[in-house]
KEMARLO-357349 format. One record per residue: x, y, z of N, C-alpha, C in turn. Coordinates in pm, whole numbers, padded with zeros to 5 digits, always signed. Atoms other than C-alpha are relative to their C-alpha. Example, Ala and Ser with C-alpha at 12.3 -4.5 7.8 and 13.67 -1.06 7.14 Angstrom:
! KEMARLO-357349
+00089-00119+00000+01230-00450+00780+00090+00120+00000
-00082-00119-00006+01367-00106+00714-00077+00109+00073
//
This chain:
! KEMARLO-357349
+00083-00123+00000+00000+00000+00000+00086+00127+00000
-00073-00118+00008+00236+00250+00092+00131+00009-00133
-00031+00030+00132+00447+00161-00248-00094+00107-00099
+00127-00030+00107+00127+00236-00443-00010+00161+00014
+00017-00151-00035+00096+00603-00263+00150+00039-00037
-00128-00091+00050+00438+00677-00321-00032+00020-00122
+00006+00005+00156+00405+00594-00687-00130+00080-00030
+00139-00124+00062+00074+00846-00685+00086+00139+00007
-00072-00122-00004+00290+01095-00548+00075+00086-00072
-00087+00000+00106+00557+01093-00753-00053+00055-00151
+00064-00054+00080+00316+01113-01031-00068+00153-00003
+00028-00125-00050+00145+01407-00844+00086+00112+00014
-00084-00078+00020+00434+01559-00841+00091+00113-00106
-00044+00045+00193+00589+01508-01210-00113+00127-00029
+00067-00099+00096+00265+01687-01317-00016+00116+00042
-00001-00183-00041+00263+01966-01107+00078+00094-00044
-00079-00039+00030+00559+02036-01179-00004+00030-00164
+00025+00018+00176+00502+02000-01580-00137+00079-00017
+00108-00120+00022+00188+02213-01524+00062+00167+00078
-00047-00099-00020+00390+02466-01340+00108+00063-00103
-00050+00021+00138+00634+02462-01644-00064+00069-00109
+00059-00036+00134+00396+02495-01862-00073+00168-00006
-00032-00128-00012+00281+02789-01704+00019+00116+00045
-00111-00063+00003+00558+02957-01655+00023+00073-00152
-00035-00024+00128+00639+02942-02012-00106+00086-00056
+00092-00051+00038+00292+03085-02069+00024+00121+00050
-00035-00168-00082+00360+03408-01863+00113+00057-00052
-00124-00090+00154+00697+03458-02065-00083+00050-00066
+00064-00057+00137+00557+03468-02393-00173+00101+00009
+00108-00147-00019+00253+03719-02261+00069+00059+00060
-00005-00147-00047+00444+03934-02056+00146+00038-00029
-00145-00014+00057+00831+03904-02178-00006+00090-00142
+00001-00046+00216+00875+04145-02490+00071-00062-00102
-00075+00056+00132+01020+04004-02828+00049+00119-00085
-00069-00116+00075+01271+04288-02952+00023-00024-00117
-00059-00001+00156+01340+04347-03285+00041+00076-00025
-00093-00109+00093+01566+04529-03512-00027+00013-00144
+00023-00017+00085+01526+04629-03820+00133+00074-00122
-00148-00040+00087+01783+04740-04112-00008+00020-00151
+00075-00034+00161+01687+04904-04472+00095+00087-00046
-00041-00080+00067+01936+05014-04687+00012-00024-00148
+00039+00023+00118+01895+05112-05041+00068+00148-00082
-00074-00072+00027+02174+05331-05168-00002+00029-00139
+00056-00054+00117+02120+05565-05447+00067+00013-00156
-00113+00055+00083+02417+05455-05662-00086-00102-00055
+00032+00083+00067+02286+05128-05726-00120-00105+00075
+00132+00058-00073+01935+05003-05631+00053-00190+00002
-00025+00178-00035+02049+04633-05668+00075-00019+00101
-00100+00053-00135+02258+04634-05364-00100+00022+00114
+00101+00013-00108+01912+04685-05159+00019-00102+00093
-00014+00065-00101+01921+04527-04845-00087-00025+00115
+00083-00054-00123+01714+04446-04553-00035-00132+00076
-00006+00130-00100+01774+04257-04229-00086+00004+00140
+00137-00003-00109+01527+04163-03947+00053-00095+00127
-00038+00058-00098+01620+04034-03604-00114-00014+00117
+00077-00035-00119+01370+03910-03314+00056-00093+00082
-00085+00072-00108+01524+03785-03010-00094+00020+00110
+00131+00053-00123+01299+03659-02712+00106-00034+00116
-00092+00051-00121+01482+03650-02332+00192+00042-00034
-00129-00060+00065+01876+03654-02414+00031-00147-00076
-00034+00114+00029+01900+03295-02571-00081-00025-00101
+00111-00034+00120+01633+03309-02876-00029+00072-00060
+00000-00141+00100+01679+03497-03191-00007-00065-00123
+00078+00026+00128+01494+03475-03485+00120+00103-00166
-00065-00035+00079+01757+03581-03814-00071+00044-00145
+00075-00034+00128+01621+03729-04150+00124+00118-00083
-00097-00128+00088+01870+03904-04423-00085-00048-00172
+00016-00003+00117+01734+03965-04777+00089+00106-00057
-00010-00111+00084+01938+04109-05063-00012-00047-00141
+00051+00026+00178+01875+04097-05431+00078-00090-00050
-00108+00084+00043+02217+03928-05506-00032-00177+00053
-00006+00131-00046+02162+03613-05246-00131-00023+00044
+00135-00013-00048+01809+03643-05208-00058-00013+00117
+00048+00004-00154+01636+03528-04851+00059-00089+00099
-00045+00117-00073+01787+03331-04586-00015+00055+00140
+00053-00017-00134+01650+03309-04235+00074-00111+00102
-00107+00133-00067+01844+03107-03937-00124+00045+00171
+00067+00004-00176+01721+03072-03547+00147-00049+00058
-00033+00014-00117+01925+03068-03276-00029-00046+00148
+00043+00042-00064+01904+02882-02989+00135-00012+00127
-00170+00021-00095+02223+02950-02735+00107-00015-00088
-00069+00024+00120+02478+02852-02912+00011-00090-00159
+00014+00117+00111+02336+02621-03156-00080+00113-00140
+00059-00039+00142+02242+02783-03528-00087-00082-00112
+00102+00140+00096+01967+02602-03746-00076+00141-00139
-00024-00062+00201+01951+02718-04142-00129-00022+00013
+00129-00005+00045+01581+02784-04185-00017-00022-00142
+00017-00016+00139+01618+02788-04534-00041+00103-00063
-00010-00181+00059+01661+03097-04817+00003-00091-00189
+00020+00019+00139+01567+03117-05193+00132+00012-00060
-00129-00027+00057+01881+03087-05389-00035+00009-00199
+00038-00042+00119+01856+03211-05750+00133-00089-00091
-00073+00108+00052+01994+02922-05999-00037+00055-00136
+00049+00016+00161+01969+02892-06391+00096-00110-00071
-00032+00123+00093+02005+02572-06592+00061+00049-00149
-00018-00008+00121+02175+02644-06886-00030-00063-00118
-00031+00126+00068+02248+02311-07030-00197-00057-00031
+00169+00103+00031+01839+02202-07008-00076+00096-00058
+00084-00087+00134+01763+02532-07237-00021-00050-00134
-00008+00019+00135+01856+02442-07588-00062-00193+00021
+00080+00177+00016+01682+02019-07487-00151+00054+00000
+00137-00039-00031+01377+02208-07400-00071+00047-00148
+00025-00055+00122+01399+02437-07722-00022-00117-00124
-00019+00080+00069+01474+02155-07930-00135-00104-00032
+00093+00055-00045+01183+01964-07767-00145+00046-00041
+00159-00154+00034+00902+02276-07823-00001-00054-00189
+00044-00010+00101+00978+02250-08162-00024-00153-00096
+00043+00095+00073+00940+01896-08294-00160-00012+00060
+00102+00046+00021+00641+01867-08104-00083+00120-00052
+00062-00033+00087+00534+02178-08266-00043-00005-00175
+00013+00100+00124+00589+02012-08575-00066-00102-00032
+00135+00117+00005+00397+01712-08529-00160+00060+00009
+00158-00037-00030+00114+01918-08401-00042+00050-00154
+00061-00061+00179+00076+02136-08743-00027-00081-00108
-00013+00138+00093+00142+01813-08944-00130-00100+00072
+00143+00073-00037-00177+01611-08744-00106+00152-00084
+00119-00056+00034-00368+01947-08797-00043+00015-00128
+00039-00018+00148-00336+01993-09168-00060-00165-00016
+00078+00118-00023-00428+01597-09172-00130+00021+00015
+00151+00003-00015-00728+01664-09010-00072+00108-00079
+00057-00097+00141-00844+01967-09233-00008-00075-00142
-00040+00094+00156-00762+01754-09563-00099-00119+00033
+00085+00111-00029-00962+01500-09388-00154+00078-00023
+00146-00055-00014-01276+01708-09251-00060+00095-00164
+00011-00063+00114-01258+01929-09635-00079-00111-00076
+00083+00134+00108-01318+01575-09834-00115-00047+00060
+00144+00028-00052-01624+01477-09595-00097+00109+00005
+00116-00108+00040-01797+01822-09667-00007-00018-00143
+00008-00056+00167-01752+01797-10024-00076-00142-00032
+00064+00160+00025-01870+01391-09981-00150+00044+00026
+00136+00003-00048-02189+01501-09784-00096+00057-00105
+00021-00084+00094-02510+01611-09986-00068+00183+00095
+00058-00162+00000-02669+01983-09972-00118-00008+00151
+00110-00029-00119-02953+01913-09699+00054-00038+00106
-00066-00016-00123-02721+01773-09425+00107+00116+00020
-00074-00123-00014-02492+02067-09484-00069+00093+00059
+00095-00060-00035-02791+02291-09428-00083-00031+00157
+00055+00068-00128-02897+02084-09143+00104+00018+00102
-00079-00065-00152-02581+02142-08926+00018+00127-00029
+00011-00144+00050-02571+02492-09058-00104+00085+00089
+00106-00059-00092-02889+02547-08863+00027-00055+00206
-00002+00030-00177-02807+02350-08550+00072+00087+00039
-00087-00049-00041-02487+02525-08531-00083+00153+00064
+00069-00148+00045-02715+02890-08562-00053-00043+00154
+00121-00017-00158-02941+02761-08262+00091-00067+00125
-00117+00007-00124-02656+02660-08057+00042+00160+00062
-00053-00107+00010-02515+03003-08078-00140+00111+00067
+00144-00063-00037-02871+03152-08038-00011-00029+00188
+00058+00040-00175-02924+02915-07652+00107+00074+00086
-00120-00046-00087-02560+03024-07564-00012+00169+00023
-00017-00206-00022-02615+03443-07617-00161-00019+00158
+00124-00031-00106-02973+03378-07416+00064-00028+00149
-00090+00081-00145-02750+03166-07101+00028+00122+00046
-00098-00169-00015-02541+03484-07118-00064+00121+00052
+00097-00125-00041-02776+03733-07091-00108+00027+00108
+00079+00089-00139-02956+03546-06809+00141-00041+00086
-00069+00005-00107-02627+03492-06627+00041+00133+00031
-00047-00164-00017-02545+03876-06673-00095+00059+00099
+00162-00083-00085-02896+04016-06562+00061-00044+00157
+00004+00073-00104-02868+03756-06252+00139+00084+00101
-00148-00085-00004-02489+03889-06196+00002+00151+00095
-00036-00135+00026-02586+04263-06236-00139+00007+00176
+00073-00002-00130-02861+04180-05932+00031+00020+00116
-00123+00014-00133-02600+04044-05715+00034+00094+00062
-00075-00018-00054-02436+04288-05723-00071+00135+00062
+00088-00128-00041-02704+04558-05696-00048-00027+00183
+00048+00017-00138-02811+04378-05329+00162+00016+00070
-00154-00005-00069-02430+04330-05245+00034+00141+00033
+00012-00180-00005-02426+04728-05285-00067+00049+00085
+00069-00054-00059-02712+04800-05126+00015-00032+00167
+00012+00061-00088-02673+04562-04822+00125+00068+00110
-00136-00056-00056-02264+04727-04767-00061+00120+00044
+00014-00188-00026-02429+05085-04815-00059+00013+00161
+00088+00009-00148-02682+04985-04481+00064-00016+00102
-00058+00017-00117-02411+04834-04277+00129+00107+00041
-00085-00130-00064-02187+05126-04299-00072+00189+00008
+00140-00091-00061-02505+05381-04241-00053-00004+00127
+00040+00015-00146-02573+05222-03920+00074+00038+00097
-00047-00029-00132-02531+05359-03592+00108-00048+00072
-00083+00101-00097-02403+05095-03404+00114-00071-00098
-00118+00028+00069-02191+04979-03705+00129+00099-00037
-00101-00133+00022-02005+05344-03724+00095+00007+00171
-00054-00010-00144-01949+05301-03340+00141-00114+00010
-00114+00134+00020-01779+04921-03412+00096+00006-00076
-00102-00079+00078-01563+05093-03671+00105+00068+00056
-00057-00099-00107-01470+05360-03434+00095-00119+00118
-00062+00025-00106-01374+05131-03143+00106-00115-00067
-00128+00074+00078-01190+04888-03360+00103+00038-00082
-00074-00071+00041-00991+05156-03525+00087+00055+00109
-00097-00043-00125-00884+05298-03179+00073-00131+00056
-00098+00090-00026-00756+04980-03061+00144-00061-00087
-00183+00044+00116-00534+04925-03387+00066+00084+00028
-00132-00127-00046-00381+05285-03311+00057-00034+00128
-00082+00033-00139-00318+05151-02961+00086-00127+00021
-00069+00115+00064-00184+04840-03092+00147+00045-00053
-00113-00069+00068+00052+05046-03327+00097+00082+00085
-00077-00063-00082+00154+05228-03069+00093-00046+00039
-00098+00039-00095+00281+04994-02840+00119-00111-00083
-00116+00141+00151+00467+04745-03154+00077+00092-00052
-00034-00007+00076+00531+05027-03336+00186+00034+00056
-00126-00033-00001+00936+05172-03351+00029+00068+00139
-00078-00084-00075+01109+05309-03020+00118+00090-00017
-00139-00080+00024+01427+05402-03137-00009-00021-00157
-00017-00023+00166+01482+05509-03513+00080+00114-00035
-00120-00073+00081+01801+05624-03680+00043+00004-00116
-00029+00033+00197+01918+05674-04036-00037+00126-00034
+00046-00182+00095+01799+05955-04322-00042-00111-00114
+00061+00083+00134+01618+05879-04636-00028+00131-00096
+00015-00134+00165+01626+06137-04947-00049-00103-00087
+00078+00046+00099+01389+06066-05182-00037+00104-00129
+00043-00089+00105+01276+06248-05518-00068-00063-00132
+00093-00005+00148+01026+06213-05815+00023+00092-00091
-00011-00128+00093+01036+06361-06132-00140+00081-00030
+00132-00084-00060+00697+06499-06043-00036+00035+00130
-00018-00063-00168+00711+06707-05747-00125-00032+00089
+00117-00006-00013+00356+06695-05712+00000-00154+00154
-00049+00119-00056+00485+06267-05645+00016-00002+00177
-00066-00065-00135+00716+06401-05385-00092+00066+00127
+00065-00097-00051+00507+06636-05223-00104-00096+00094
+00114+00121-00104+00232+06322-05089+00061-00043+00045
-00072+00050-00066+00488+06087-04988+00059+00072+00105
-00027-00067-00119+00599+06362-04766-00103+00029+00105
+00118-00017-00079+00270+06426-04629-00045-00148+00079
+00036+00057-00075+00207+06084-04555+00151-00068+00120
-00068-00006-00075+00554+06027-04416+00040+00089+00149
-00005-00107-00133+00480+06325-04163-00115-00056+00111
+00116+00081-00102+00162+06138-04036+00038-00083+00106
-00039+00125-00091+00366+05882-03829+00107+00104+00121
-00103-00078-00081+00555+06077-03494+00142-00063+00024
-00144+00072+00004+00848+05845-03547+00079+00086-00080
-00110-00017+00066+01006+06023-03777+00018+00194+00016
-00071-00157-00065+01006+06355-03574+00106-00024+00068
-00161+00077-00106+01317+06164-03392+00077+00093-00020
-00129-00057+00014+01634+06351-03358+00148-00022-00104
-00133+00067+00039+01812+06105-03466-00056-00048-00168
+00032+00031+00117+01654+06044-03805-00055+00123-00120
+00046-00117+00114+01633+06269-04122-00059-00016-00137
+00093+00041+00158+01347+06306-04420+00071+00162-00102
+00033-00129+00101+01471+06540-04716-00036-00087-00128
+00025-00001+00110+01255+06563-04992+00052+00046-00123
-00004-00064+00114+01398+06632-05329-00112+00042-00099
+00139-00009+00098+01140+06828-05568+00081+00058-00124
-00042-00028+00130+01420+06934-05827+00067-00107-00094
-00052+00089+00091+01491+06610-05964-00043-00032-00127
+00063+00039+00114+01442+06487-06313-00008-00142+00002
-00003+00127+00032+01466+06095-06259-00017-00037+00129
+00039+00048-00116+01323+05881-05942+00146+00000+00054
-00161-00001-00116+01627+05910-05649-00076-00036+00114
+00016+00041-00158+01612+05702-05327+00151-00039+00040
-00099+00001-00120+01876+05727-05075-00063-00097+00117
+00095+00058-00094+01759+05493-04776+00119-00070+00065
-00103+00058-00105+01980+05394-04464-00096-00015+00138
+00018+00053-00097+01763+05264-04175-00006-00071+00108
+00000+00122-00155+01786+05122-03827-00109+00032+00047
+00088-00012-00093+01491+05076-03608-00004-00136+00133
+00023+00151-00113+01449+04885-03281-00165+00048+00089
+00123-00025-00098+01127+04816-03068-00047-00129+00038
+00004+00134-00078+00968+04545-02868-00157-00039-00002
+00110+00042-00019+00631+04339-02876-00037-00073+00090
+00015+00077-00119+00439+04225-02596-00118-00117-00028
+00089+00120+00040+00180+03909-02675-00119+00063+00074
+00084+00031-00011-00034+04006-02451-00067+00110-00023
+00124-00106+00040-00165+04364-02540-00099-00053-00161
+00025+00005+00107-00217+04214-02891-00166-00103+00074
+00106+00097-00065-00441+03894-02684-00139+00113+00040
+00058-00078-00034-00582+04171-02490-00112+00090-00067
+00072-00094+00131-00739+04409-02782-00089-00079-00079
+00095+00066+00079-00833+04117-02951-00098-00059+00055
+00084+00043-00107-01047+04003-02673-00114+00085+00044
+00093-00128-00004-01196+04357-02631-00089+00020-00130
+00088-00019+00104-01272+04356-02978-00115-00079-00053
+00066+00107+00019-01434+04022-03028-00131+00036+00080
+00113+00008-00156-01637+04052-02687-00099+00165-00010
+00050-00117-00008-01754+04407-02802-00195-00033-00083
+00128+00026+00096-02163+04418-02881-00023+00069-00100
+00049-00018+00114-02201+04591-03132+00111-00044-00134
-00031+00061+00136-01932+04449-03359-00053-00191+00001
+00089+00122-00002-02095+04084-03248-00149-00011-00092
+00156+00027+00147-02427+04193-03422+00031+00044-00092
-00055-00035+00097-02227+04343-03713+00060-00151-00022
-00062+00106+00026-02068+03998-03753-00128-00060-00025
+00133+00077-00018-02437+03824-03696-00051+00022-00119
+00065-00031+00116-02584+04022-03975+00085-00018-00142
-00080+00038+00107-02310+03994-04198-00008-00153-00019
+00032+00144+00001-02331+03572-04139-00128-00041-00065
+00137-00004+00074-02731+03603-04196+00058+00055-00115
+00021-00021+00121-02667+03781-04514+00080-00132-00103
-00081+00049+00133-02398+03540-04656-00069-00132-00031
+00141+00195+00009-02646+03189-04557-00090+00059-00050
+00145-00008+00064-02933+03356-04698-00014-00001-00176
-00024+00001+00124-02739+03386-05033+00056-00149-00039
//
């Protein structure tokens, strides 16, 4: 008996322990941030030497690797302490040798093909000229009322179509007219800005000169590049060129900042659980089963 209770214990133990474990690990990954770095350069000499590397590292022992450049294309690695594991990256190849078998290949069997088709023309020519005058006339007309059922199909799948889309129209125009659907808009728009907030960039350094040969170009991209308060930084500089004659990008970026799991959990929990985007979801479901 007392055997038997040990051996519960033991078990009782094991799992506590393996449920305390587990979470543990769960309270990291919601309340530990996952830093990242960021790295964009795209030097105005020669756009093919674009570059751009991505780092997220979790605790001090877990880091996620990402470098793309045009030359060696993508290759991503993980880290794990000291151990490195090759995620795998696109590598840009070309067969030479299996061009001219391929070419070679295209064209006999485009040769055979033209050589069956004249065949069959030389064939189907002598069985019109065999047949007499009233079966000629006779597929002459089927063909006519084939052509005739197919324009009517058409014009009956169009109409049907042009219905669709007239309720599909009408049904969008109602749910963004409504009250309570302008409110679920509203509160799910403020949570993405508070989302963005807390993900988006902390630290951001570099400069980026840019220019269009239409100033006009220039002139928006600056406007919407002023919309974001990141790039009022100190440490980072926007000049627009508006006297250029040919597209110019300059681009040298660093950024770092950190994500937390659980504001993202959080928001999305607020948003889900919110009533009035629940009956905005409801009515949208009714409309799509009723079609």
């Amino acid at each position: 008996m007392s055997i038997f209770l040990l051996i519960l214990k033991i078990i009782g133990i094991t799992l506590l322990v393996v449920l305390g474990l587990i979470f543990l690990i769960a309270l990291l990954i919601l309340f530990v941030p996952f830093v990242y770095n960021i790295e964009l350069v795209a030097p105005s000499k020669d756009l093919n030497e674009f570059s751009a590397r991505f780092k997220l590292s979790f605790l001090f022992f877990i880091s996620f690797l990402g470098n793309y450049t045009k030359k060696d294309s993508f290759n991503a690695y993980l880290r794990i302490l000291f151990l490195k594991f090759n995620l795998g990256g696109k590598e840009k190849a070309k067969d030479k040798e299996s061009v001219p078998n391929t070419i070679n290949s295209d064209s006999s069997t485009k040769f055979n093909g033209e050589h069956i088709k004249a065949e069959k023309l030389s064939s189907e020519s002598e069985e019109i000229k065999t047949e007499p005058k009233d079966n000629v006339k006779k597929k002459e007309q089927k063909e006519k009322n084939k052509a005739k059922n197919k324009a009517k199909k058409k014009e009956k799948k169009n109409s049907k179509s042009f219905k669709k889309i007239k309720e599909e129209f009408s049904f969008y125009y109602k749910m963004l007219k409504d009250e309570r659907n302008k409110k679920a808009f509203r509160f799910v728009f403020d949570k993405i800005k508070r989302i963005a907030r807390h993900y988006g960039p902390r630290k951001i350094k570099g400069h980026a000169t840019f220019g269009f040969s239409d100033p006009a170009n220039t002139g928006y991209l600056t406007g919407i590049i002023s919309m974001f308060p990141v790039v009022y930084n100190k440490r980072f500089d926007i000049t627009p060129k508006f006297d250029v004659d040919e597209t110019f990008i300059d681009i040298n970026i660093k950024a770092k900042g950190h994500v937390v799991t659980f504001y993202l959990l959080w928001y999305t929990i607020l948003i889900l659980t919110n009533r009035n985007i629940k009956r905005m979801i409801k009515k949208y479901k009714a409309h799509k089963n009723a079609e």
